[in-house]
N, CA and C atoms as a LAMMPS dump frame, in Angstrom:
ITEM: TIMESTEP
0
ITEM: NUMBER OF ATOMS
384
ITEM: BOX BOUNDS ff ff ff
-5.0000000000000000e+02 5.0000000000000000e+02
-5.0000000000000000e+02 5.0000000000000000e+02
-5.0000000000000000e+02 5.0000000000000000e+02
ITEM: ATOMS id mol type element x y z
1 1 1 N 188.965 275.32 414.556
2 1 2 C 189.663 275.592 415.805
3 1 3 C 189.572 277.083 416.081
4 2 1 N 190.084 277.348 417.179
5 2 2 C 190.208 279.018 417.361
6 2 3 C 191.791 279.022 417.854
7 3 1 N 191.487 280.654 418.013
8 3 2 C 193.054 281.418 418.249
9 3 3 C 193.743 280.529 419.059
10 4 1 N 195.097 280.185 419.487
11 4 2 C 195.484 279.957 420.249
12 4 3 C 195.692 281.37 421.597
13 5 1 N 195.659 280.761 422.643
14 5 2 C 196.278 281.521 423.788
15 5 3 C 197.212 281.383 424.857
16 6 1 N 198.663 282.199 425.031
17 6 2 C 199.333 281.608 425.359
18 6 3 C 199.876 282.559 426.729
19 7 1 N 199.293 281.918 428.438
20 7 2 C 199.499 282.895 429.012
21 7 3 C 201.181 282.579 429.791
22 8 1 N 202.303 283.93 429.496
23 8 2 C 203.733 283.46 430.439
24 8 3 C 203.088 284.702 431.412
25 9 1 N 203.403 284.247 432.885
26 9 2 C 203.515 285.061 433.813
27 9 3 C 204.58 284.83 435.085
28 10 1 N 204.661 285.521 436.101
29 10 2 C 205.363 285.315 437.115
30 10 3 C 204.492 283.921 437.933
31 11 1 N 205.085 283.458 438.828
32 11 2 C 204.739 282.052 439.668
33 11 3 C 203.27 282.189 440.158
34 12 1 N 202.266 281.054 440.222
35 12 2 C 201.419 281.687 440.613
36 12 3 C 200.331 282.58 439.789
37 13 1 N 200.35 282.982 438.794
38 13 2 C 199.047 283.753 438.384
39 13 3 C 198.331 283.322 437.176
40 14 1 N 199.368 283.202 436.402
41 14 2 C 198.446 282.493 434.843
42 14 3 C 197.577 281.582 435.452
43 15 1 N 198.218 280.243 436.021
44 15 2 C 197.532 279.457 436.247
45 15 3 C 196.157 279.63 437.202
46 16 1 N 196.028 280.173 438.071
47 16 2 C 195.492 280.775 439.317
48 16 3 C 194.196 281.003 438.29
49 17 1 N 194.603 282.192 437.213
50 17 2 C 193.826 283.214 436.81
51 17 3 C 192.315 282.014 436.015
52 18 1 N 193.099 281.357 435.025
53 18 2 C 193.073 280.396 434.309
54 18 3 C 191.969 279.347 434.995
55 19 1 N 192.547 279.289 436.193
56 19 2 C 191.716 278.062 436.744
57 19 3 C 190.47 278.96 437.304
58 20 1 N 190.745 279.799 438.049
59 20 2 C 189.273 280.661 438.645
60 20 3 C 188.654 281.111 437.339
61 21 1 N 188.779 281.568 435.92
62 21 2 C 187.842 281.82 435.249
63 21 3 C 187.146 280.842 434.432
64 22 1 N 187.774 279.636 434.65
65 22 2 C 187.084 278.497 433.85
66 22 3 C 186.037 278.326 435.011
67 23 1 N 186.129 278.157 436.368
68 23 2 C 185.428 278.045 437.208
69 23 3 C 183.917 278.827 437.335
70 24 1 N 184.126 280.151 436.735
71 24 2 C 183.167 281.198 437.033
72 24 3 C 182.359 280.638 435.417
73 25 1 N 183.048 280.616 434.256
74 25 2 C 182.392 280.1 433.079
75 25 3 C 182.225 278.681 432.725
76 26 1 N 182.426 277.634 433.652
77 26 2 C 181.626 276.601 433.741
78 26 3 C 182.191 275.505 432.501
79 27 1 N 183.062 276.088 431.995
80 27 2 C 183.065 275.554 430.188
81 27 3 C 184.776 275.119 429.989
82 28 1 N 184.641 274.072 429.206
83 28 2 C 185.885 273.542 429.185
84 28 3 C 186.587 274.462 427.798
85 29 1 N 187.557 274.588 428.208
86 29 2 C 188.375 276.081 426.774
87 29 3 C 189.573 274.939 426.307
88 30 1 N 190.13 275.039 424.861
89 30 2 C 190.545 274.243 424.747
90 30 3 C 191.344 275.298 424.132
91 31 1 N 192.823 274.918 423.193
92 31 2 C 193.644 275.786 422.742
93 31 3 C 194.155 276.794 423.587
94 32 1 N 194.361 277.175 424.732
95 32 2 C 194.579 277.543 425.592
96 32 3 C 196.113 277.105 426.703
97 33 1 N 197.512 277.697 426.974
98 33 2 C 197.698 276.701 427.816
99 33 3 C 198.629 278.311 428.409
100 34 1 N 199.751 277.64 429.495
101 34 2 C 200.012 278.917 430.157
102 34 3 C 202.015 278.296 430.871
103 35 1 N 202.367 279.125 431.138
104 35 2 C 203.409 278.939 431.741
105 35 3 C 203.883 279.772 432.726
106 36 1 N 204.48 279.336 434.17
107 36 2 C 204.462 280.608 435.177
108 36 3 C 206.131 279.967 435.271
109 37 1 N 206.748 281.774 434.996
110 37 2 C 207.771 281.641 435.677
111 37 3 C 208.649 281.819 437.213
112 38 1 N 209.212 280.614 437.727
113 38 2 C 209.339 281.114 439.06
114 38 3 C 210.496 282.043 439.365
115 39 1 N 210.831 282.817 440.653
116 39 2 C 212.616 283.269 440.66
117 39 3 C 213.288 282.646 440.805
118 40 1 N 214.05 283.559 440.46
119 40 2 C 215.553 282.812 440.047
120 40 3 C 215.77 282.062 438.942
121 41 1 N 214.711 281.35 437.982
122 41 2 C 214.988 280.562 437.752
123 41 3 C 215.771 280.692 436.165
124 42 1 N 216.057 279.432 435.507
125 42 2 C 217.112 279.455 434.713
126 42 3 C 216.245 279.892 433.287
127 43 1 N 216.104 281.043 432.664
128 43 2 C 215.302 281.41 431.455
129 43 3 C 215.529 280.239 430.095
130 44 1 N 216.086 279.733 430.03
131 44 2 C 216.698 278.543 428.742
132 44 3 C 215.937 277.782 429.02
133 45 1 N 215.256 276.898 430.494
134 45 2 C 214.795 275.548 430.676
135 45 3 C 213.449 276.417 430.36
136 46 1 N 213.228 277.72 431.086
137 46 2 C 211.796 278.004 431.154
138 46 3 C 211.276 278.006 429.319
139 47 1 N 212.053 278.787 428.46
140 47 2 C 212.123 278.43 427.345
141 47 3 C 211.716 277.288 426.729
142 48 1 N 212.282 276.559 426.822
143 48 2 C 212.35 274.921 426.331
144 48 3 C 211.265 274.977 426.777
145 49 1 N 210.491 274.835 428.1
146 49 2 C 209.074 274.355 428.443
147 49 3 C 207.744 275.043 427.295
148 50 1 N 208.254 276.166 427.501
149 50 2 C 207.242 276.809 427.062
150 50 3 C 207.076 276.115 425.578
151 51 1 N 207.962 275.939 424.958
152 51 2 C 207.944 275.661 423.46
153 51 3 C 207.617 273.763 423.577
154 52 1 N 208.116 273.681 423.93
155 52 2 C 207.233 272.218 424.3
156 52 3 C 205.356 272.067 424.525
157 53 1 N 205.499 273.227 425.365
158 53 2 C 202.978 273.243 425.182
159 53 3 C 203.09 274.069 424.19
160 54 1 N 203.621 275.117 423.452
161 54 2 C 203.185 275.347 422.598
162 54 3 C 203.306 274.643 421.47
163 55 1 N 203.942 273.463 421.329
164 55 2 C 203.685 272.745 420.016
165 55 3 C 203.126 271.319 420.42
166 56 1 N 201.883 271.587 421.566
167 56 2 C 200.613 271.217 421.66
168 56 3 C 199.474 271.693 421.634
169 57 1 N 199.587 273.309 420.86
170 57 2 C 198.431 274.127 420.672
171 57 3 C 198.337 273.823 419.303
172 58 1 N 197.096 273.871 419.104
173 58 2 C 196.654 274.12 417.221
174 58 3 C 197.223 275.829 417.083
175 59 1 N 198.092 276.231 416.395
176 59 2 C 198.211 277.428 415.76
177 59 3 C 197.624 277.879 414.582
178 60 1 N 196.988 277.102 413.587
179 60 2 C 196.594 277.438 412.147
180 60 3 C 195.744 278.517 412.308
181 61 1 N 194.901 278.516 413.625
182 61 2 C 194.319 280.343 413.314
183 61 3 C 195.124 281.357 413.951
184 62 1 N 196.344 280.937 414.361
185 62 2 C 196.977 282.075 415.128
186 62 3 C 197.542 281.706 416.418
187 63 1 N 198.256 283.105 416.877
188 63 2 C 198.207 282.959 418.76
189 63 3 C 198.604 284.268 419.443
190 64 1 N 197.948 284.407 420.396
191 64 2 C 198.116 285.936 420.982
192 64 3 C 198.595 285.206 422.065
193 65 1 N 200.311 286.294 422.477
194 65 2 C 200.708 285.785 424.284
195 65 3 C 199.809 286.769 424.78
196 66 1 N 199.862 286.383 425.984
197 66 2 C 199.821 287.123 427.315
198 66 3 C 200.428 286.945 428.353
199 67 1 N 200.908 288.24 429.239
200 67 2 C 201.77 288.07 430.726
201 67 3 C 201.826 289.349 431.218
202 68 1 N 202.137 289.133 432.552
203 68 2 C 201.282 289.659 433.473
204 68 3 C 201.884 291.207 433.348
205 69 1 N 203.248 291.482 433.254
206 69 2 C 204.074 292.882 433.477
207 69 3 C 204.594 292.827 432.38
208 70 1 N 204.768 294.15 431.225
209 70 2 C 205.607 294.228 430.577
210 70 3 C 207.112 294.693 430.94
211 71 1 N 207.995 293.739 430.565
212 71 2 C 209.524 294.282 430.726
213 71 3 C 210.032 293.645 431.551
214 72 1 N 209.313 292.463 432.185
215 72 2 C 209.509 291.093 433.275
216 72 3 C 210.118 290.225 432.526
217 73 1 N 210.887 289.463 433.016
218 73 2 C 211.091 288.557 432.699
219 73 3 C 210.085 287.359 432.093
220 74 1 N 209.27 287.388 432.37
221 74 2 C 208.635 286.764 431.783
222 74 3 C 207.416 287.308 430.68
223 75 1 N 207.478 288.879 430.375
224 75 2 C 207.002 289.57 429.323
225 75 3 C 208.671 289.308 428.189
226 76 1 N 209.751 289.567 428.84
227 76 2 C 211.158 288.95 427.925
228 76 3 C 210.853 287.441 427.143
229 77 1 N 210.282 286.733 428.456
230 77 2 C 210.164 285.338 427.727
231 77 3 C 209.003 285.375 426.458
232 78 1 N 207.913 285.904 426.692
233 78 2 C 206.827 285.783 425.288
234 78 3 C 207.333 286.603 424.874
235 79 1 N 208.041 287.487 424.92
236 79 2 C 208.718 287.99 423.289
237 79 3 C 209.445 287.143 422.294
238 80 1 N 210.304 286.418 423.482
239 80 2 C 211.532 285.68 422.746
240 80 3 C 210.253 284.906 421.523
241 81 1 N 209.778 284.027 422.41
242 81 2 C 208.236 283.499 421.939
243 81 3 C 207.484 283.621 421.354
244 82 1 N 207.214 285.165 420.867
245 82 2 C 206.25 285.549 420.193
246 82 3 C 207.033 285.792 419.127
247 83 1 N 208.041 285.748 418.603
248 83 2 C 209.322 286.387 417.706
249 83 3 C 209.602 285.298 416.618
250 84 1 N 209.5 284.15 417.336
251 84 2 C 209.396 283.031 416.46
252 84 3 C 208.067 282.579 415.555
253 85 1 N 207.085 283.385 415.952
254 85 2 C 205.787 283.207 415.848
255 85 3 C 205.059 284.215 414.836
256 86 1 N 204.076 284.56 414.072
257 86 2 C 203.421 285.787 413.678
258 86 3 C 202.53 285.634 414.899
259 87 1 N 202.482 286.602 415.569
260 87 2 C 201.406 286.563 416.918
261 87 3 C 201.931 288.106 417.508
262 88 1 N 201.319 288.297 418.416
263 88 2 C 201.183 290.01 419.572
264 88 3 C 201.496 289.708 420.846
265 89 1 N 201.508 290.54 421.388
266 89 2 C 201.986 290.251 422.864
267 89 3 C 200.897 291.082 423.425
268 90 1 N 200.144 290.781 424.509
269 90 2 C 199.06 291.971 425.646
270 90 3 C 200.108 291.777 427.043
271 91 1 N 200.029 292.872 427.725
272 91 2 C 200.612 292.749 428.627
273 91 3 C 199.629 293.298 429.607
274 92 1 N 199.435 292.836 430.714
275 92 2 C 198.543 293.388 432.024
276 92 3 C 197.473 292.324 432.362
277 93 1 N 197.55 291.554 432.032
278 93 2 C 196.352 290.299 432.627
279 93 3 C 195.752 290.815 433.585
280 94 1 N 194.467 290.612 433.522
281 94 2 C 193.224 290.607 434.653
282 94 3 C 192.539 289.412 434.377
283 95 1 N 191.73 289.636 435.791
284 95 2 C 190.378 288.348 435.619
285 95 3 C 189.02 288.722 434.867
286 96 1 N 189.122 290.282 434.469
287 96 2 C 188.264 290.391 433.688
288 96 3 C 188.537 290.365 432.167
289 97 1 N 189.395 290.116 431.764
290 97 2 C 190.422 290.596 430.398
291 97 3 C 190.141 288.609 430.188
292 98 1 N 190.806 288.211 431.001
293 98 2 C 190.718 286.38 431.063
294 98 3 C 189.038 286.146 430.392
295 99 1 N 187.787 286.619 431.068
296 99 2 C 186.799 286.027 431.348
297 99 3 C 186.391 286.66 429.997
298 100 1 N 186.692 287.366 429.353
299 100 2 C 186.116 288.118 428.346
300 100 3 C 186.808 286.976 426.861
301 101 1 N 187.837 286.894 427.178
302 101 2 C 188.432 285.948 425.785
303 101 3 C 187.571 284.549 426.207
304 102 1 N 187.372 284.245 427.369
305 102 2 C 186.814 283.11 427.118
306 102 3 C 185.248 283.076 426.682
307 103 1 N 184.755 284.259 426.718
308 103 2 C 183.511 284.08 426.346
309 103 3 C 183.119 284.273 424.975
310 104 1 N 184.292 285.069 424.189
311 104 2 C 184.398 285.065 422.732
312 104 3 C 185.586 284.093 422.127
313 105 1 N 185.544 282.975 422.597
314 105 2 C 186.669 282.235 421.81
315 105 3 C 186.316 282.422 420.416
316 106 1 N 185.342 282.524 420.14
317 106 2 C 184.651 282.557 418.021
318 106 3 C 185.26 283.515 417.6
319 107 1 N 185.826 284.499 418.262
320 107 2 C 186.411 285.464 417.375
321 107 3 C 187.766 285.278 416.446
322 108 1 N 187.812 286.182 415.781
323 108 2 C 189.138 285.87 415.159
324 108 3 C 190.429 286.896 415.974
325 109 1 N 191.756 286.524 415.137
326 109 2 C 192.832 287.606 415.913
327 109 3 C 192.701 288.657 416.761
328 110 1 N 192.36 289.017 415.324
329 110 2 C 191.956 291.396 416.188
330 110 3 C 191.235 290.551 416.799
331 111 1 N 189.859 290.428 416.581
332 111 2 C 188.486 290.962 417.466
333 111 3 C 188.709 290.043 418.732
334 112 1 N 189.89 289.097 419.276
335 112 2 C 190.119 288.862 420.141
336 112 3 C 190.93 289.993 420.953
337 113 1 N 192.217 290.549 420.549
338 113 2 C 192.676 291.635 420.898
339 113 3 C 191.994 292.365 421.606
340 114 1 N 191.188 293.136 420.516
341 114 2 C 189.86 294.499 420.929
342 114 3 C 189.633 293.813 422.182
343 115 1 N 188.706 292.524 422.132
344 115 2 C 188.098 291.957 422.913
345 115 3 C 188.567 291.694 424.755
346 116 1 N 190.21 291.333 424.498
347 116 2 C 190.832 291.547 425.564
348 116 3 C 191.202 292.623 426.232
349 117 1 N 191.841 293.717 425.4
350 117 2 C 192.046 295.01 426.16
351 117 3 C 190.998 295.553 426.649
352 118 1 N 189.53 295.468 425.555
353 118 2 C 188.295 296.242 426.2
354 118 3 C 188.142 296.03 427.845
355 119 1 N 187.688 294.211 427.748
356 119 2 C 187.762 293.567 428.806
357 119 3 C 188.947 294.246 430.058
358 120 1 N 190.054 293.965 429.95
359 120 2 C 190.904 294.265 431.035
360 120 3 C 191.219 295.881 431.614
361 121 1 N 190.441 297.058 430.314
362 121 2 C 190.514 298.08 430.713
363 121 3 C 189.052 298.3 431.596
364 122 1 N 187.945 297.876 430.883
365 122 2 C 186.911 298.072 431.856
366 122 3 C 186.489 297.377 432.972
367 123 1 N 187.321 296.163 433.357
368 123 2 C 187.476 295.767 434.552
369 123 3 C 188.24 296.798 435.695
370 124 1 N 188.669 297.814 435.319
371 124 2 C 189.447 298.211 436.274
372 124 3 C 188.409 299.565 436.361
373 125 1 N 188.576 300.137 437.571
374 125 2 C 187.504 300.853 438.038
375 125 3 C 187.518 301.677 439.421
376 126 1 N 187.469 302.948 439.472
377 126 2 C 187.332 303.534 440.771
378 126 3 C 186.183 303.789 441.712
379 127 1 N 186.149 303.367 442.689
380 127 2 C 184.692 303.214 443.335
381 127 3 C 185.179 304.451 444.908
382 128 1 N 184.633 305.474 444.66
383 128 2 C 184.784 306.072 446.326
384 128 3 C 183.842 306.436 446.646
């Protein structure tokens, strides 16, 4: 199996992100799942959900969260999450940071890490 990946974000983007980069890489990713939190909403149920797909991921090699803002509520929620877990937290999702883990799922922990920040820092870019 490989790493697990576990994306919490605000309403709207994990999934979004998730679905457009499987799209661009053609390839079905497995171990993978995501949770978007909406406003307002009640952090305990969002909780409960989350821990419900995650104990439909294989963990035996691991799991790195991801979400979108650190210090969001829903960077609060994969902590709570990640706390129960040996696992890391990345915070800043991109579509290039996304497209890069999916193209090295073979890696292990770190070299997924490396692999993501590289990705999501050199996606970003000034063009004038």
């Amino acid at each position: 199996m490989s790493v697990a990946l576990f994306f919490v974000s605000h309403e709207g983007i994990a999934g979004n992100m998730l679905a457009i980069a499987g799209a661009i890489m053609r390839q079905e990713n497995s171990n993978i799942d995501h949770i978007e939190v909406p406003m307002d909403s009640p952090i305990l149920e969002i909780q409960a959900a989350a821990e419900q797909k995650l104990h439909r991921l294989d963990l035996t090699d691991g799991i790195i969260f991801f979400t979108d803002t650190f210090g969001s509520t829903p960077g609060n929620i994969a902590r709570h999450l990640a706390r129960e877990r040996k696992s890391v937290i990345i915070s800043g999702i991109n579509l290039p940071m996304i497209l890069r883990l999916l193209n090295y799922r073979d890696r292990d922990t770190q070299g997924l890490i490396d692999t993501a920040i590289d990705g999501g820092r050199k996606g970003i870019d000034l063009h004038e």
